[in-house]
C-alpha positions in Angstrom: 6.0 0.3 29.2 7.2 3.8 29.6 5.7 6.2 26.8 7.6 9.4 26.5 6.3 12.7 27.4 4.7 15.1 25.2 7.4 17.6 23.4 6.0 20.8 21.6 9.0 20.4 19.6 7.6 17.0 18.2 4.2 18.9 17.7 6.3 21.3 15.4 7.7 18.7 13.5 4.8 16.7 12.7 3.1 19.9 11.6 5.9 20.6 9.2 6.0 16.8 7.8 2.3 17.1 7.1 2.9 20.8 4.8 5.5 19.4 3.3 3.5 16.1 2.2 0.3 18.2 1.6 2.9 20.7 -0.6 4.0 17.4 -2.0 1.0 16.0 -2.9 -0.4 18.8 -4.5 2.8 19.6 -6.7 2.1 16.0 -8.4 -1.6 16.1 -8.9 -0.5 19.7 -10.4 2.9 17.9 -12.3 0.1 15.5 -13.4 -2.5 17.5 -14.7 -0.6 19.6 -16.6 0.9 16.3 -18.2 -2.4 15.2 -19.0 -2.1 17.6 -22.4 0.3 15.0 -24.0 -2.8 13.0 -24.6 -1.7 10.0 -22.3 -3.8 7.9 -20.3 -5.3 9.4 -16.7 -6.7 7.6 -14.1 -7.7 7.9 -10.5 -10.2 7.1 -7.6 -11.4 7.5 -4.3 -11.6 4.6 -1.8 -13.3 3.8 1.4 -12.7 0.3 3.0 -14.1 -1.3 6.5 -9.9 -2.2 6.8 -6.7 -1.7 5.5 -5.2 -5.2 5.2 -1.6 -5.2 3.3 0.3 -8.3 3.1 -0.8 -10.1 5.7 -1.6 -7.8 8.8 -3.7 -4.5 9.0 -2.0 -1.3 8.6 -5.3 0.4 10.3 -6.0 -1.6 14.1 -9.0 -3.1 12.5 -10.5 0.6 11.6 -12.3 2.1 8.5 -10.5 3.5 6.1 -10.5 5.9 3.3 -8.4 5.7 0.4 -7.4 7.9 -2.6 -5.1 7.4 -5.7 -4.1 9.4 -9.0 -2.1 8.2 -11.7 -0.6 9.3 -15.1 0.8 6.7 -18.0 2.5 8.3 -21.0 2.5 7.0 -24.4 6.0 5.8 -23.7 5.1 3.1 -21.1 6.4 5.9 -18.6 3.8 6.4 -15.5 3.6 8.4 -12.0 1.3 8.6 -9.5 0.3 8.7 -5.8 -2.4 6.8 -3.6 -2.5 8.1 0.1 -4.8 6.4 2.7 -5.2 6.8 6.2 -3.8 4.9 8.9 -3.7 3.6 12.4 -1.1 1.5 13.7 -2.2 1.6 17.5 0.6 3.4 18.9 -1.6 5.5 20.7 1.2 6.4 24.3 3.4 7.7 21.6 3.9 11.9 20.4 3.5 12.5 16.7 1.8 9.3 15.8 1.1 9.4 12.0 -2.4 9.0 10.9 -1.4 9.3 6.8 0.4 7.1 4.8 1.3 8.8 1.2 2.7 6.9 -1.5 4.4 8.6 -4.7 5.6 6.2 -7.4 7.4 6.0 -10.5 7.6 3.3 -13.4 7.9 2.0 -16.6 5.3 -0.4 -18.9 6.5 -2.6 -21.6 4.3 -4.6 -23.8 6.1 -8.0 -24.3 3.5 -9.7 -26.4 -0.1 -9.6 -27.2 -0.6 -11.5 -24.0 1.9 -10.4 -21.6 3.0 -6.6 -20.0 5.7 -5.7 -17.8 5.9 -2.9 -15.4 8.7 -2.0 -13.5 8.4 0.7 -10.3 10.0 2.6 -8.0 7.5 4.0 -4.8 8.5 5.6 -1.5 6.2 5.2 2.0 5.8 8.4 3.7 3.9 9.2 6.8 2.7 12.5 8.2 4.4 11.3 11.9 6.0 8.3 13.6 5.5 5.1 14.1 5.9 3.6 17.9 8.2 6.6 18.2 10.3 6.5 15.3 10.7 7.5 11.2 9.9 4.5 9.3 9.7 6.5 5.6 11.3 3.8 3.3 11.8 3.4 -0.5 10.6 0.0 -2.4 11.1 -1.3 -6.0 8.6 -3.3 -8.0 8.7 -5.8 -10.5 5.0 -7.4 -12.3 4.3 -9.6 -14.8 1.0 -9.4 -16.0 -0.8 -12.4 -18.6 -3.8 -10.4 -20.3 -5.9 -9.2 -17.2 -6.1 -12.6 -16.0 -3.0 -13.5 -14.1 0.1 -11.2 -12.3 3.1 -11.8 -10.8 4.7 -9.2 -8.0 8.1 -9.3 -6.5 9.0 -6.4 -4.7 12.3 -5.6 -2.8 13.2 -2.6 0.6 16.7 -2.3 1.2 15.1 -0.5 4.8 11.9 -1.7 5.0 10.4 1.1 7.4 13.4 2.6 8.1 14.7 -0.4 10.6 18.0 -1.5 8.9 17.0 -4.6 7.2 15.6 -5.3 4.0 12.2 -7.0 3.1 11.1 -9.2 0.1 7.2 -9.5 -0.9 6.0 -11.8 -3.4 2.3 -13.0 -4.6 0.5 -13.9 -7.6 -3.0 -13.0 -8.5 -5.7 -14.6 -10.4 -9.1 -13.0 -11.7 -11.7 -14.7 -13.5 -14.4 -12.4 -15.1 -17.9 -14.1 -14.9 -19.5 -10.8 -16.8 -18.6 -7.6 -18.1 -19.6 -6.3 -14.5 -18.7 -9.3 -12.1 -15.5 -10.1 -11.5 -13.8 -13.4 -8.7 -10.1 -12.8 -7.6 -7.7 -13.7 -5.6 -4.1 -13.7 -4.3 -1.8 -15.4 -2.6 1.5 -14.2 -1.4 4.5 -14.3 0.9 5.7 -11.2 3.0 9.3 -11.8 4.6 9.2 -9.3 7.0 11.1 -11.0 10.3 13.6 -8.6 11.1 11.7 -5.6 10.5 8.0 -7.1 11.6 8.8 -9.8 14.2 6.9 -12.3 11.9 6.7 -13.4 8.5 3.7 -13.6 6.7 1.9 -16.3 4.2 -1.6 -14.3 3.4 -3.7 -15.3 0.9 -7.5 -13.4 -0.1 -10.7 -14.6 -2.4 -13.0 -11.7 -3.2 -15.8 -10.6 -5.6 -15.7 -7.3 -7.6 -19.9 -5.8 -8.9 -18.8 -3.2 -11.4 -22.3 -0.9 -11.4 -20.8 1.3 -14.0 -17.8 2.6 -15.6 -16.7 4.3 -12.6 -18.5 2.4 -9.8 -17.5 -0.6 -8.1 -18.2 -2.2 -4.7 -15.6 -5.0 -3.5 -16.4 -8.0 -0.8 -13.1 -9.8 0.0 -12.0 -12.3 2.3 -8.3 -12.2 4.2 -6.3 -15.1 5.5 -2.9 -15.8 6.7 -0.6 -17.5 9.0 2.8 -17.0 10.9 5.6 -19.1 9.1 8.4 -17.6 11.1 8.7 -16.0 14.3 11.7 -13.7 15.9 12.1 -13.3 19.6 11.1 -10.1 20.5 14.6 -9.1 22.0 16.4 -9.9 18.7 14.0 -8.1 16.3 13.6 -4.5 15.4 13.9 -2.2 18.6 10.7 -0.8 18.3 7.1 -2.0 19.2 5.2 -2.7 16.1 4.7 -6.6 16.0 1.2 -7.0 13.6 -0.8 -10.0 14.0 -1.3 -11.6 10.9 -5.0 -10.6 9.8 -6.9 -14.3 9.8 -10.3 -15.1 9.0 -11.2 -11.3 7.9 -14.2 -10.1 5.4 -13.3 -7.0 4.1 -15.5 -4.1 2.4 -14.9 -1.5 -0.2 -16.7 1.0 -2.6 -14.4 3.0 -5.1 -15.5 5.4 -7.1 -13.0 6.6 -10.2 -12.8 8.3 -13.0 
């Protein structure tokens, strides 16, 4: 494979993408703070994880993570937010290879019942560079379901899923069972259908336990499985180079600490 040569002009434009999502990112914890005086609900943590597994295939090459998310609800139902975490995709031959993935969102919360909440939401992936050479920025719209904090239901939709010209569809359900007010067993499964886009699409499922040690404290020790259901030849999918592996048989690792 032929990687392309370094450009100073790519080393310019990465610099500017990276003010203009630090100048983004600080406008909304600002935008969010200020809202914080129409006594709504404010939330927030910081992350770091042994892996960043998502749907089905690691978004960091197997690598350490750290992870960092703010969020705002209104009294409306109304919330907005942003989680950022860093990345590695292994495109290493290639110029302005991006290193952060920033996620602004925007949704709505509707208590149906007693026993079930729906959330609606609109989020958009940005990253500080490229990815095997090209802009993959995309958009994606969320629909949950939630039954008390025991069951959810997610179906999400990209009408250009990393910026490749085809849409994606995700869908999973997750189950928690809370043994104490400080130990908590989960788990998902879910289906990614990522073939044009991805090369592959993804069944993944996960099993975990949650220790709350206080309020604000928690440690997380979760297991990742998965399998290929559907395979594209490589000359008919996406023109670039990122083809994940599905992420089978991994333990993952994580402490959060929020507020």
């Amino acid at each position: 494979m032929i990687f392309p040569y370094s450009n100073p002009q790519k080393t310019v434009h990465s610099r500017r993408r990276n003010h203009q999502l630090l100048f983004l990112l600080l406008t909304m914890f600002y935008s969010i703070h200020c809202t914080a005086e129409f006594n709504g609900k404010l939330s927030g943590g910081i992350t770091g994880a042994t892996d960043y597994i998502w749907r089905g295939y690691s978004k960091s090459n197997g690598k350490p993570v750290i992870q960092g998310n703010i969020d705002y609800e209104f009294k409306s139902g109304i919330f907005l937010g942003s989680s950022a975490s860093t990345i590695n995709f292994a495109d290493h031959g290639y110029d302005d290879r991006s290193t952060l993935e920033f996620r602004p969102y925007l949704g709505f919360a509707y208590q149906l019942s007693e026993d079930w909440r729906f959330n609606t939401a609109w989020t958009r992936y940005l990253y500080d560079g490229k990815i095997f050479g090209q802009d993959a920025d995309y958009n994606e719209f969320y629909i949950y379901s939630h039954f008390r904090d025991l069951v959810s239901l997610n179906f999400n939709v990209s009408e250009n899923s990393y910026n490749q010209n085809h849409m994606s569809f995700n869908s999973e359900i997750t189950g928690r069972y809370p043994i104490s007010d400080s130990i908590e067993l989960s788990g998902t499964l879910g289906y990614n259908k990522q073939k044009k886009n991805l090369h592959y699409d993804y069944l993944y499922w996960t099993s975990g336990l949650t220790l709350h040690f206080s309020k604000n404290i928690g440690i997380d020790v979760r297991y990742y499985g998965g399998i290929h259901t559907s395979t594209q030849a490589h000359g008919m999918a996406a023109g670039w180079q990122f083809y994940p592996h599905v992420a089978d048989h991994r333990a993952v690792f994580s402490m959060t600490i929020g507020f």
